[in-house]
C-alpha positions as protocol buffer text, in pm:
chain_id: "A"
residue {
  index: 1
  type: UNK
  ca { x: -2665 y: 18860 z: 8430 }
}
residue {
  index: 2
  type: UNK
  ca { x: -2399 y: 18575 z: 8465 }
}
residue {
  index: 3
  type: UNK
  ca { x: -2302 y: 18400 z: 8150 }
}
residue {
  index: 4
  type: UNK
  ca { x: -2420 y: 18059 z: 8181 }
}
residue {
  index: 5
  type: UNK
  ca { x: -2121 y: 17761 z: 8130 }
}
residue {
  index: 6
  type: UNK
  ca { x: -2106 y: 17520 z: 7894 }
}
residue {
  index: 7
  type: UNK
  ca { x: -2397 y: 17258 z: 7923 }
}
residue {
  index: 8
  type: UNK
  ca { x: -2105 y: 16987 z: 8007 }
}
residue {
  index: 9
  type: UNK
  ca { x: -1950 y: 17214 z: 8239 }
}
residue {
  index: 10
  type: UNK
  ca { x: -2287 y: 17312 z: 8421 }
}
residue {
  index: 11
  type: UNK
  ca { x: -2350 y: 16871 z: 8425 }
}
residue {
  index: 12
  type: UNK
  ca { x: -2022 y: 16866 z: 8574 }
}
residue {
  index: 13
  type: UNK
  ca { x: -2063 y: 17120 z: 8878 }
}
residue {
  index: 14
  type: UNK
  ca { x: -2395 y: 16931 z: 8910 }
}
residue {
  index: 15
  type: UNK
  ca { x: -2227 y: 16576 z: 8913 }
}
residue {
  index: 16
  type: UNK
  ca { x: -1950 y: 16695 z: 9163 }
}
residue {
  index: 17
  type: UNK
  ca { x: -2253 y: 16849 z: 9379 }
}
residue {
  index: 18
  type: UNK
  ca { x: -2478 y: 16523 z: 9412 }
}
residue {
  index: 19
  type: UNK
  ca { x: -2107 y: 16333 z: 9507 }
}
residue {
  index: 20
  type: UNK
  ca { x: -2054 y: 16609 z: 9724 }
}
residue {
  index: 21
  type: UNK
  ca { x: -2421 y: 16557 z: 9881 }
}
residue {
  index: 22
  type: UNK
  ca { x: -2377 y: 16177 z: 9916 }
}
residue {
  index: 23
  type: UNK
  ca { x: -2058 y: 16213 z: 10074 }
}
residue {
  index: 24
  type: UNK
  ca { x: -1998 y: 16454 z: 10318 }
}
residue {
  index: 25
  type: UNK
  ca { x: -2233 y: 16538 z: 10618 }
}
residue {
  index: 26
  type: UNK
  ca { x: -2425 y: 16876 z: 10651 }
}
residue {
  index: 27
  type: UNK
  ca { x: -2194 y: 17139 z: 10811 }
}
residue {
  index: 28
  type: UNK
  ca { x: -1860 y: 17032 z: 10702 }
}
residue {
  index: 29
  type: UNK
  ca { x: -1882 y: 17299 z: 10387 }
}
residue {
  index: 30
  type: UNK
  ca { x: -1842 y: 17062 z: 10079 }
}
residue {
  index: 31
  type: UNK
  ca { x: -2215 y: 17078 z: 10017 }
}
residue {
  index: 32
  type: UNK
  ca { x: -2246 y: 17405 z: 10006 }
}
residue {
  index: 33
  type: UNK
  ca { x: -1955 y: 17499 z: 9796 }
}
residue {
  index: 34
  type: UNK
  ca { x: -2040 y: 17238 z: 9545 }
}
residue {
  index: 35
  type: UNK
  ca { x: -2355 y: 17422 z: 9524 }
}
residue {
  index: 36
  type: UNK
  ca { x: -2189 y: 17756 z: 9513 }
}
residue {
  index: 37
  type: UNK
  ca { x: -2033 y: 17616 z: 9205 }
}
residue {
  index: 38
  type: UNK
  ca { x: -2254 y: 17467 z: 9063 }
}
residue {
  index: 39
  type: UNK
  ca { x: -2518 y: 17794 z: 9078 }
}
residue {
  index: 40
  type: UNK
  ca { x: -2194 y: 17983 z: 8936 }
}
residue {
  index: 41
  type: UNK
  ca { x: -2209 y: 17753 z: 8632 }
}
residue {
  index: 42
  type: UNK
  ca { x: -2556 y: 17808 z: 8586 }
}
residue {
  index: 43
  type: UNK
  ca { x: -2541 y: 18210 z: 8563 }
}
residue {
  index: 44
  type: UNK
  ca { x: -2639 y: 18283 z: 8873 }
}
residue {
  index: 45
  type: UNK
  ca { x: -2591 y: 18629 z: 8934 }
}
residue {
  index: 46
  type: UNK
  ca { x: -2492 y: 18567 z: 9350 }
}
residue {
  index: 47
  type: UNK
  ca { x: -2485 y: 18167 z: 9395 }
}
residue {
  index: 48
  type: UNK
  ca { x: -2365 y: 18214 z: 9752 }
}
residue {
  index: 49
  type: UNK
  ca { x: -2749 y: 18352 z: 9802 }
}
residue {
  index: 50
  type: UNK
  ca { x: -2870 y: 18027 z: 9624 }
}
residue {
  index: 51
  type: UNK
  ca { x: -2740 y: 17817 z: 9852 }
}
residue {
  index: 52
  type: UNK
  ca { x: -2784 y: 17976 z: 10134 }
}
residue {
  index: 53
  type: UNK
  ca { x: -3144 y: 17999 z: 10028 }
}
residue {
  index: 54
  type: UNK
  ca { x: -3161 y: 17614 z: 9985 }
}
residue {
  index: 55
  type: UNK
  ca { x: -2996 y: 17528 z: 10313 }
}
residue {
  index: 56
  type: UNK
  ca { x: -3276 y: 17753 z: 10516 }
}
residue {
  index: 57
  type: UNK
  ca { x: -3541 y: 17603 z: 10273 }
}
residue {
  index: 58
  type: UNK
  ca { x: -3434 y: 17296 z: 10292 }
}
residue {
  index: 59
  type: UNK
  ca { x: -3310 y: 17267 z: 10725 }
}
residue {
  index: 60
  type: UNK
  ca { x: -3535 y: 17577 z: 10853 }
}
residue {
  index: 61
  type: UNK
  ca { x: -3410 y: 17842 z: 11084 }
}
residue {
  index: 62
  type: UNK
  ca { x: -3294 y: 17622 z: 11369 }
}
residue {
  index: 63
  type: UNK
  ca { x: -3148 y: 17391 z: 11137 }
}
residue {
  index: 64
  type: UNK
  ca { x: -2985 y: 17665 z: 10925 }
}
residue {
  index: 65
  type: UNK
  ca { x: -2829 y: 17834 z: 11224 }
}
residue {
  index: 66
  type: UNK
  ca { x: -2731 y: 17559 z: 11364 }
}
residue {
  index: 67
  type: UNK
  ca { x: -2534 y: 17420 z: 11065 }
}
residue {
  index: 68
  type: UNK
  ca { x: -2390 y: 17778 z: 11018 }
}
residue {
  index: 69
  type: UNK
  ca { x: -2267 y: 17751 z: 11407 }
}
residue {
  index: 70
  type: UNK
  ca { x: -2111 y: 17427 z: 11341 }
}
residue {
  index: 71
  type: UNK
  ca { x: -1907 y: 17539 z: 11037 }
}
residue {
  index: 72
  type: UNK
  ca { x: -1774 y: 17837 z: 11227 }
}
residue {
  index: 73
  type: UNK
  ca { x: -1689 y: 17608 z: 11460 }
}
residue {
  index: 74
  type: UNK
  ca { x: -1468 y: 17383 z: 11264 }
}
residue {
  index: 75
  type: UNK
  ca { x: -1320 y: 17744 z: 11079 }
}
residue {
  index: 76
  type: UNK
  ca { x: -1208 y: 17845 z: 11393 }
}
């Protein structure tokens, strides 16, 4: 298992995350790397997983895909 961060390092990750959430659209990549980071501060073992999990939780699989079209389309 991960070691778990700092409690004022894990608040931080989680503090840049809900900025990251409030501004930035879904698709662009902030959001999701903010979460990445902030799962990495928390011990998570894989935090790409964790957020991937929350986006299809949280937009569906239409939604998911779609948002996961839209970044590769701004990589690219």
């Amino acid at each position: 298992m991960a070691k778990k961060a700092s409690l004022s390092e894990r608040r931080a990750a989680r503090k840049a995350y809900e900025q990251a959430r409030k501004t930035s659209k879904p698709g662009e990549g902030k959001r999701f790397a903010a979460l990445v980071e902030s799962a990495r501060e928390s011990g998570a073992e894989n935090p790409e997983a964790v957020a991937g999990a929350k986006m299809w939780e949280k937009y569906g699989k239409k939604g998911g895909a779609a948002l996961i079209k839209k970044g590769k389309r701004k990589k690219g």
